[in-house]
GUMI-242181 format. One record per atom (N, C-alpha, C): residue in one letter; x, y, z. Coordinates in steps of 0.001 Angstrom, whole numbers, plus 500000, padded with zeros to 6 digits. Last residue first. Example, Ala and Ser with C-alpha at 12.3 -4.5 7.8 and 13.67 -1.06 7.14 Angstrom:
<recs>
S512850497750507080S513670498940507140S512900500030507870A513190494310507800A512300495500507800A513200496700507800
</recs>
This chain:
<recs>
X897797290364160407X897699289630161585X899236288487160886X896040293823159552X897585293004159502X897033292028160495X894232296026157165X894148295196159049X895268294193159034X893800297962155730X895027298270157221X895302297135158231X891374297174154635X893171296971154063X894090297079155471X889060295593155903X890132296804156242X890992296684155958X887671293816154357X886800294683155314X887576295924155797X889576292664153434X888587293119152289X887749293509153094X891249291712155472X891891292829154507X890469293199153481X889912289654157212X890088290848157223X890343291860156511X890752287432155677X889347287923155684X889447289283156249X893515286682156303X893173287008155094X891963287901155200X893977284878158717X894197285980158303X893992287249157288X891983282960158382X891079284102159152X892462285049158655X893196281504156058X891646282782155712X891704283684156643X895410280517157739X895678281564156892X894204282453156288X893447278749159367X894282279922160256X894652280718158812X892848277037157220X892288277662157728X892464279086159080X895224276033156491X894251276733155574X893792277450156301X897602276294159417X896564275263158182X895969276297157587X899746277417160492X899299275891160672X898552275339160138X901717279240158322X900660279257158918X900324277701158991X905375278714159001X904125278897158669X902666278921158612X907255277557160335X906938279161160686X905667279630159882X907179274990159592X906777275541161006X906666276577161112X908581274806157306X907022274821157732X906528274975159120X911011277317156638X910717276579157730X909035275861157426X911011279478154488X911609278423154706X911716276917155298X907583280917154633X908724280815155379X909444279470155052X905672282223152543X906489281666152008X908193281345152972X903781282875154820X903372281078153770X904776281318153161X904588284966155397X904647283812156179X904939282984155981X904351286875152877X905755286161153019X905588285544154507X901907286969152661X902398285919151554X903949285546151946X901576288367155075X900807287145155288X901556286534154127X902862290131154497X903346289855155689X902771288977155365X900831291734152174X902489291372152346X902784290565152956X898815292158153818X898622291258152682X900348291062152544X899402294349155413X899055293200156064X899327292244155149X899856296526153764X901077295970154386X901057294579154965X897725296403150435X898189296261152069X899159296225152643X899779297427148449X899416296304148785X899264296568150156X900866298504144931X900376299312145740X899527298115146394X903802297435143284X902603297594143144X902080297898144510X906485297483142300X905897298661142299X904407298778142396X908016295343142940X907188295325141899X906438296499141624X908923295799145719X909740295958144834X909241296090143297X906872294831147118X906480296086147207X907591296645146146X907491292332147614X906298292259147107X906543293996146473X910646290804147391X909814291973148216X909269292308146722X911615287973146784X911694288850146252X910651289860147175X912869285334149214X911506285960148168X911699287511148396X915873284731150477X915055285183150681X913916285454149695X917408281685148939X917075282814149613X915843283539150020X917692278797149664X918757279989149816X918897281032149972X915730277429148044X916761276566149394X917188277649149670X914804279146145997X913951278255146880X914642278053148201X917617278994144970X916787280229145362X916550280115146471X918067276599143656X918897277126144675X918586277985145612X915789276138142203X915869275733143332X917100275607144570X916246278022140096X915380278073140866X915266277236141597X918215276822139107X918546278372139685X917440278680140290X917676273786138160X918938274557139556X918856275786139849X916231274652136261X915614274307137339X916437274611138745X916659278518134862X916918276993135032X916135276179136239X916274281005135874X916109280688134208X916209279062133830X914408282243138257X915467281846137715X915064281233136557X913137283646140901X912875283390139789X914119282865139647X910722283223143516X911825282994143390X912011282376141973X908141284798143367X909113285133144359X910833284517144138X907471285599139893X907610285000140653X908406285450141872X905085288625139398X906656287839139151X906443286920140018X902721289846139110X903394289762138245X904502289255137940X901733290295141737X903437291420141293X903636290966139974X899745289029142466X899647290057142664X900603291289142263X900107286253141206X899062287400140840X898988288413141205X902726285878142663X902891285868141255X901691286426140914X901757285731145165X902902286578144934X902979286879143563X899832283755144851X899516284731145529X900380286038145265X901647281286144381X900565281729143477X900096283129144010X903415281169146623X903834281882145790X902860282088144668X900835280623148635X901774281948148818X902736282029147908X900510278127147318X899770279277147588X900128280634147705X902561277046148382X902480276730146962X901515277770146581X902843276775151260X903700277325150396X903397277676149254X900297275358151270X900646276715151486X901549277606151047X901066272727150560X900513273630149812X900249274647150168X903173272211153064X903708272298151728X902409273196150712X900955271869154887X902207273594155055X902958273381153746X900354269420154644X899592270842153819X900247271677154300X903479267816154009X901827267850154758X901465268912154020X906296265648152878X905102266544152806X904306267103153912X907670263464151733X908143264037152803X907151265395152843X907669262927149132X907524262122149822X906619262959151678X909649264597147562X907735264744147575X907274264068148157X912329265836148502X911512264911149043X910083264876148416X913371268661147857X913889267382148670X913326266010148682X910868269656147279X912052269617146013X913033268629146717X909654269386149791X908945268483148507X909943268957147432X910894271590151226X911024269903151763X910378269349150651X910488274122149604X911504273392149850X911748271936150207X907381273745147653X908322273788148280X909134273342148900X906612274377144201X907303273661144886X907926273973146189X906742276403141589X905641276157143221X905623275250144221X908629275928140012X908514277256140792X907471277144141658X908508273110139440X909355273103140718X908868274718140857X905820270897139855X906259272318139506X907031272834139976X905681267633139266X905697269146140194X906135269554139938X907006264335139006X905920265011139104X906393266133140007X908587262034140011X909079262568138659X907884263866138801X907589261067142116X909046261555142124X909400262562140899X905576259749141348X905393261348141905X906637261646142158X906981257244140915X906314258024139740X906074259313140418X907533255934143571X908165256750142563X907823257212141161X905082256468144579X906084256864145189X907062256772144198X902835254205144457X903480255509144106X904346256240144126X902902252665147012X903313252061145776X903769253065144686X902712254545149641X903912253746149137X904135253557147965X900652255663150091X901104256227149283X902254255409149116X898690253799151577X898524254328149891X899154255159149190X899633252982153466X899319251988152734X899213252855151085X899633255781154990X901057255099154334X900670253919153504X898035258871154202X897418257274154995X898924256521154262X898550260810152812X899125260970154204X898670259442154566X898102261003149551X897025260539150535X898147260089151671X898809263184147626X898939262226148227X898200262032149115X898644264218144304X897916264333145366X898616263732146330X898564263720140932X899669264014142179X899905264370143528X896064264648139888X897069263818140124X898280262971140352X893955266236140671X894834265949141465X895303264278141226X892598268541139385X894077268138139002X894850267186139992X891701272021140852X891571270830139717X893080270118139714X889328274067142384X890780273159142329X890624272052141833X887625277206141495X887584275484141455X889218274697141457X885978279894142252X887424279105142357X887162277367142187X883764281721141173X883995280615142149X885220280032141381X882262284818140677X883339284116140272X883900283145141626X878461285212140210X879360285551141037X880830284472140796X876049284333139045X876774285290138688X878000285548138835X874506282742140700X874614284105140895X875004284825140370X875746279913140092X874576280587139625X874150281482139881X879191281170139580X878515280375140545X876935280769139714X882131280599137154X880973281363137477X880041280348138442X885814280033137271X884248279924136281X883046281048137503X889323279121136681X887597280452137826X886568280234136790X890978276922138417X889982277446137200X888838278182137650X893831276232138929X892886276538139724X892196277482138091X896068274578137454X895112273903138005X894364274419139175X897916276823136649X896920276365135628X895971275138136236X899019277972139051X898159278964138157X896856277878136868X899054275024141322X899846276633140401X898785276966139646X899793272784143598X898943273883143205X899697274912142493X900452270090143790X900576270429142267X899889272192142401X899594268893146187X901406268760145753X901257269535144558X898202268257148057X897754268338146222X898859268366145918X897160265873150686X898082266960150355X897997266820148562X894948264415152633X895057264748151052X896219265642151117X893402264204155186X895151263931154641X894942263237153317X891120265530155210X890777264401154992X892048263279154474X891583268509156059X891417267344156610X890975266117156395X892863269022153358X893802268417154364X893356267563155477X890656269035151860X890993268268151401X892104267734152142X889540271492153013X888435270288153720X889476269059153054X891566273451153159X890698273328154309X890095271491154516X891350273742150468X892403272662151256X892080272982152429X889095274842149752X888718273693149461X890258272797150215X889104277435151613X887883276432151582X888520274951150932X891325278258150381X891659278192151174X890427277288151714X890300279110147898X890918278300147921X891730277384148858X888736281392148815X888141280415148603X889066278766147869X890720283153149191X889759282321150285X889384281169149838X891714283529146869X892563282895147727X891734282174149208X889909284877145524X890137283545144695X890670282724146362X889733287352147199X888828286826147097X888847285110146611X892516287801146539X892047287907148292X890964286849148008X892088288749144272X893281287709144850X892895287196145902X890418291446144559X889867289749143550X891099288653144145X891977293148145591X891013292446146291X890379291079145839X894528293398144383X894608292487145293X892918291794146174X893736292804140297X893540293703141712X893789292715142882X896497291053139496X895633291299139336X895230292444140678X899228291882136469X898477291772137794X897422292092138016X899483291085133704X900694291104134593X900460291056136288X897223289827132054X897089290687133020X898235290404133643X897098287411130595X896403288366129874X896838289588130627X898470285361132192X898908285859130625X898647287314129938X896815285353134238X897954285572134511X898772286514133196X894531283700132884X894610285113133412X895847285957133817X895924281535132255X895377282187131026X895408283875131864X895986280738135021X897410280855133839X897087281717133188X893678279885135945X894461281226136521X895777280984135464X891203279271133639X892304279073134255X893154280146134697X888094279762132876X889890279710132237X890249279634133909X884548278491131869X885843279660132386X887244279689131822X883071276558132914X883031277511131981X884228278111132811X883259272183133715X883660274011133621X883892274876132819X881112269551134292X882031270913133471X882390272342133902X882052267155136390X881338268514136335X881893269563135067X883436264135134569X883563265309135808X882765266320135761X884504260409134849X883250261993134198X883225262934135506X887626259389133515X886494259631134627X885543260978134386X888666255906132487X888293257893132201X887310257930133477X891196253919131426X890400254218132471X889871256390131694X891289251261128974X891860252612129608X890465253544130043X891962247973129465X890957248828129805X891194250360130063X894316247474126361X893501247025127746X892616247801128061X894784247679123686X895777248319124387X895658248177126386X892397247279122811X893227246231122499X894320246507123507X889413248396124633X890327248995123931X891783247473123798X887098249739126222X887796248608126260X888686248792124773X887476252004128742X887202251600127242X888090250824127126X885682252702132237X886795252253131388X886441251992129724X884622255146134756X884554254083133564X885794253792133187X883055257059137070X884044256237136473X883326255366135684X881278260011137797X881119259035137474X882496258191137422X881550262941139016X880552262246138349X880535260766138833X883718265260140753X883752263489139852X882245263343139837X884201268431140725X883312267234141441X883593266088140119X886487270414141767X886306270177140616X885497268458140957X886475272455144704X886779271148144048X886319270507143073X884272274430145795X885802274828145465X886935273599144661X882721273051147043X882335273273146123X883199274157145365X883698269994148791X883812271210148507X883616271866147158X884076266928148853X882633267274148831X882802268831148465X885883264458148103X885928265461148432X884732266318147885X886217261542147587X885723261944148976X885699263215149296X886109261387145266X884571261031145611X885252261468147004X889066262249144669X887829263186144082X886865262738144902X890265259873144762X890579261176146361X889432262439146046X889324258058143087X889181257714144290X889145259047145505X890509259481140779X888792259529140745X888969258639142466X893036259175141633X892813260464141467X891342260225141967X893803256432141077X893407257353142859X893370258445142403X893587256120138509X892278255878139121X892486256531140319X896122257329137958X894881258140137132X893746257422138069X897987255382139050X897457256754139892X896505257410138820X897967253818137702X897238253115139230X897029254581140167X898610254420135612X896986254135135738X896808253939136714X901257254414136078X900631256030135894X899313255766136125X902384251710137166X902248253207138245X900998254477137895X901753250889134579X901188250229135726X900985251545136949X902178251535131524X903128251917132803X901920252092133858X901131251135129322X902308250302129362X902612250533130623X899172253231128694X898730252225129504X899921251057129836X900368255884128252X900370255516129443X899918254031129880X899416256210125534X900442255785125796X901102255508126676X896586257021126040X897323255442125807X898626255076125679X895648258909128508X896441258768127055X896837257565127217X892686258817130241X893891258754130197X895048258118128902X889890261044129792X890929259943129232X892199259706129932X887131263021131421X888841262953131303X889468261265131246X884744264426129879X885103263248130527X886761263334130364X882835266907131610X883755266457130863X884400265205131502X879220267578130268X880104267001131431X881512266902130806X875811268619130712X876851268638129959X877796268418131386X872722266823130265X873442267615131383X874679267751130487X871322265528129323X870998266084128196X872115267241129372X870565262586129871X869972263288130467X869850265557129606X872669261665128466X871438261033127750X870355262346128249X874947264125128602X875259262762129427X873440262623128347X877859265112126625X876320265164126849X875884264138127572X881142266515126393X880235265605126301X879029266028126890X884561267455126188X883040267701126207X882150267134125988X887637265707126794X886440265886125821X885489266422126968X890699265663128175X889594266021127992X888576266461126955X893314263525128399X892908263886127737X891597264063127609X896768262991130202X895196262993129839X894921263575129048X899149263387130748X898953261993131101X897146262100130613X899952265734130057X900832264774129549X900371263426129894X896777267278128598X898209267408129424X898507266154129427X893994268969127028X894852268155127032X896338268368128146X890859269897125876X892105270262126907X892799268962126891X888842269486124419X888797270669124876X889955271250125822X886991267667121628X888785267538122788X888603269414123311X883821267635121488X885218267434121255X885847267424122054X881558265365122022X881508266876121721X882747266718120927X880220262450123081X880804263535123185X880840264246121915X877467261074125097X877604261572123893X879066263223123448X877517258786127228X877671260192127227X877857260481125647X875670256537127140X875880257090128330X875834258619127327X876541254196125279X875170254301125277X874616255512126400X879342254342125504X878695253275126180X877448253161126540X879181257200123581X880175256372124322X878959255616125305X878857257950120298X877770257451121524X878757256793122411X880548260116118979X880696259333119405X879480258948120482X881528262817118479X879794262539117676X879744260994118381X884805262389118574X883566263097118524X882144262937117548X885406259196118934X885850260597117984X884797261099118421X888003256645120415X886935257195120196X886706258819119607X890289255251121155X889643254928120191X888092255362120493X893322257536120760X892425257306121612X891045256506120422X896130257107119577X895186257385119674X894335257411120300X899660257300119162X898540257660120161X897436257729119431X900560255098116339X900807256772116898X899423256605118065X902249253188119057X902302254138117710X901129254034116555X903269252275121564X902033252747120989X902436254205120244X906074251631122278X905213250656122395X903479250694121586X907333253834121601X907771252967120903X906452251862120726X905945255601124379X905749256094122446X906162254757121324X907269254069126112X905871254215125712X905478254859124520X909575254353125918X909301254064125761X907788253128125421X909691257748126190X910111256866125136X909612255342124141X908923257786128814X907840258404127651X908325257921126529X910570256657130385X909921256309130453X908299257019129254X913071258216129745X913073257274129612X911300256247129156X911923260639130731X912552260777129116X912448259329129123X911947260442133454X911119260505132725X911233260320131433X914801259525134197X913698258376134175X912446258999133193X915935262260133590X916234261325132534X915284259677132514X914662263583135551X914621263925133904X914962262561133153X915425262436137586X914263262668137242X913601262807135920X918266262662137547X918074261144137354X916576261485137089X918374265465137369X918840264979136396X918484263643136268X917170265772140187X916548266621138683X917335265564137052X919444264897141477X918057264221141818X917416264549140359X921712266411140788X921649265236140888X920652264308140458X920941268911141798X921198268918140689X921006267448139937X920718268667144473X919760268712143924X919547268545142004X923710268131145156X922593266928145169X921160267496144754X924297270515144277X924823269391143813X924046268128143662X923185272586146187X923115272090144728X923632271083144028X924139271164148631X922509270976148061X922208271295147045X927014271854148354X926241270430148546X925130270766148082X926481274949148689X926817273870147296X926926272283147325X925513275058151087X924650275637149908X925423274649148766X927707274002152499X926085273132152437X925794273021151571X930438273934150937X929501274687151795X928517273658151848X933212271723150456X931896272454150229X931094273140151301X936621271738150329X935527271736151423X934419272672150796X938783269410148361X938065271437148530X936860270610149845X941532267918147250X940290267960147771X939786269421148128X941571267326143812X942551268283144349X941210268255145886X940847266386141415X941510265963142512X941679266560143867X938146268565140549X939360267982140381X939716267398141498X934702268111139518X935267268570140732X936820268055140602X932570270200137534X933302268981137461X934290269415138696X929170271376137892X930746271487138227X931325270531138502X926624271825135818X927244270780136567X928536271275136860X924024273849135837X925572273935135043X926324273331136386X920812273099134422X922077273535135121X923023273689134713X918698272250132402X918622271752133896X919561273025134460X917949272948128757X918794272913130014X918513272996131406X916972271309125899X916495271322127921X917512271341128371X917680270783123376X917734272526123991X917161272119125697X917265268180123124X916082269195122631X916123270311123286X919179267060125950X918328267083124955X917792268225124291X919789267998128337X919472266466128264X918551266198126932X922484270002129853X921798269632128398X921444268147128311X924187272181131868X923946270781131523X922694270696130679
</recs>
C-alpha cells in the first residue's frame, strides 16, 4: 500500500466473499495496518493544510538578530518537523539555544498547546542527564504569538550521528551512556512523565566540565504527563507521533495506554541497535515492523557476531519482554542491573 511520494506502509489484503477465520496475528495486522494508514493520512492531511495556509514558512527573524533586546542569535543549527533551532548569545554573553516552533504549525491549536507542555514538563525536570529550559517566550508575529523556548546549549552529536559513523559501539561506553540514561527516566518517571520518543537522535552526548562524556535526553515533545487532566486534550495529535522501530508494543496499540516500562522498552532496543549494529526487530515497512514487534521474538544479540557479556544480553532482552510486566519495574532496578557489568563482565542479574 502507497500514500504517496513512493511511502510505502504495507501490503493491504483485499478479503473476498467467501468467509475465512483469521488468526489474531492477522487481525492485528490488519488493524494495525488500519490505524498507520488513518495516521498517515491525518498527518498528510494536516501538514497540507498548513503549508496552504502559510506560504512560504518563514520564521520572522535572521541571524545577527537582537531578539527582544535578550538573546542575540547566531544561526539555524538544527531543525525537525515541528521546530526550529538557532544558536544564540544571551546579553550576559552565556551561549544558548533557542528552539522556534515552525509557523506552519501555528494554524493547529493541538501542536502549540503541546510545544508549550514541552517547556512546562522541562522546568520540572532537574537531572543533569536532561536537556535544561532556560527561559520562555513568544514572537509576535501576524501569524500570532509563536512560542520558543531558551535551552542550555549543547556541544556534541547525537547518538544517530554516532550510530552512522560506527556500526558498533564498545559495550562498555553503552553501559556507560545507558546509566546515565537510566538517571534521567529515573527522575522523569517519578514525576509521571513517560517520553514516548526515546531513539538514537534524541539522546545527545556532549562533554561534562571534566572532560568526561554526559548523556543528555532531549525532545520531549511527545512526552506524557500520567496526571489525566493533561493528557486528554492531546491525545490525538500524539496519535500521529513515534518511532515505530522504538516503539513498544502497547504504545503501537495505543500511545495512550503507556507507563515507563514503555521507555524501557525503547531503551533496550537503543541498547541492541548500539551494540549489534541492527535493529532487534527489523523490517522494510511500518507493517513489517510492527508485525515483528507484536510476533516475534528480537533478533539474538550474539547472532551479530559481536563479543557481549552474557549478563548484558539477558538484561536487553528483559527490557525487550513482550509483556511490561516481565520487564524491569523501573529505571532504576534496570542500572542496578547494569552497574555491575563495568566492575565484572561475568556479572549477570
Amino acid at each position: 500500500l502507497r500514500l504517496g511520494e513512493g511511502s510505502a506502509l504495507g501490503t493491504l489484503c483485499v478479503l473476498d466473499r467467501q468467509p475465512r477465520t483469521l488468526t489474531a496475528r492477522q487481525l492485528d495486522g490488519l488493524q494495525m495496518l488500519a490505524r498507520h494508514i488513518v495516521r498517515e493520512l491525518r498527518l498528510r492531511r494536516d501538514l497540507a493544510e498548513a503549508r496552504r495556509q502559510v506560504a512560504p514558512e518563514r520564521l520572522p527573524v535572521q541571524p545577527g538578530e537582537l531578539l527582544q533586546g535578550r538573546w542575540r542569535l547566531v544561526r539555524p543549527i538544527g531543525e525537525g518537523s515541528v521546530g526550529v533551532v538557532f544558536e544564540a548569545y544571551e546579553r550576559s554573553g552565556a551561549r544558548v539555544a533557542l528552539k522556534f516552533l515552525r509557523p506552519a504549525w501555528m494554524v493547529h491549536r493541538l501542536v502549540v498547546e503541546r510545544f508549550v507542555r514541552e517547556a512546562r514538563i522541562l522546568t520540572r525536570i532537574s537531572s543533569p542527564h536532561v536537556s535544561r529550559i532556560l527561559d520562555v517566550g513568544n514572537l509576535p508575529d501576524a501569524r500570532g504569538n509563536i512560542p520558543f523556548l531558551v535551552m542550555e546549549y549543547l556541544e556534541g552529536t547525537d547518538l544517530e550521528a554516532v550510530r552512522r559513523r560506527s556500526d558498533r559501539v564498545p559495550w562498555p561506553r553503552v553501559v556507560a551512556w545507558a546509566l546515565d540514561l537510566c538517571a534521567a527516566l529515573t527522575e522523569i518517571h517519578a514525576l509521571d512523565i513517560v517520553h514516548r520518543d526515546l531513539k538514537p537522535s534524541n539522546v545527545f552526548l556532549s562533554q561534562g566540565d571534566d572532560g568526561t562524556e554526559v548523556i543528555k535526553l532531549v525532545d520531549f515533545g511527545i512526552a506524557k504527563e500520567t496526571i489525566p487532566a493533561s493528557e486528554e486534550p492531546l491525545t490525538e495529535v500524539d496519535r500521529l507521533l513515534g518511532s515505530v522501530p522504538y516503539m513498544s508494543p502497547e504504545q503501537l496499540k495505543s500511545s495512550r495506554d503507556v507507563d515507563a516500562r514503555s521507555d524501557l522498552w525503547s531503551l533496550g532496543v537503543l541498547l541492541h541497535e548500539l551494540l549489534t549494529g541492527q535493529l532487534p526487530f527489523p523490517g522494510e515497512t511500518v507493517l513489517a515492523i510492527c508485525a515483528t514487534v507484536l510476533s516475534r521474538p528480537p533478533l539474538p544479540m550474539r547472532a551479530s557476531g559481536v563479543e557481549l557479556p552474557a549478563g548484558l544480553e539477558s538484561i536487553v532482552r528483559r527490557c525487550l519482554q513482550r509483556e511490561p510486566g516481565e520487564r524491569y519495574a523501573s529505571a532504576q532496578a534496570l542500572a542496578e542491573a547494569l552497574r555491575p557489568l563495568l566492575r565484572d563482565p561475568r556479572a549477570a542479574s
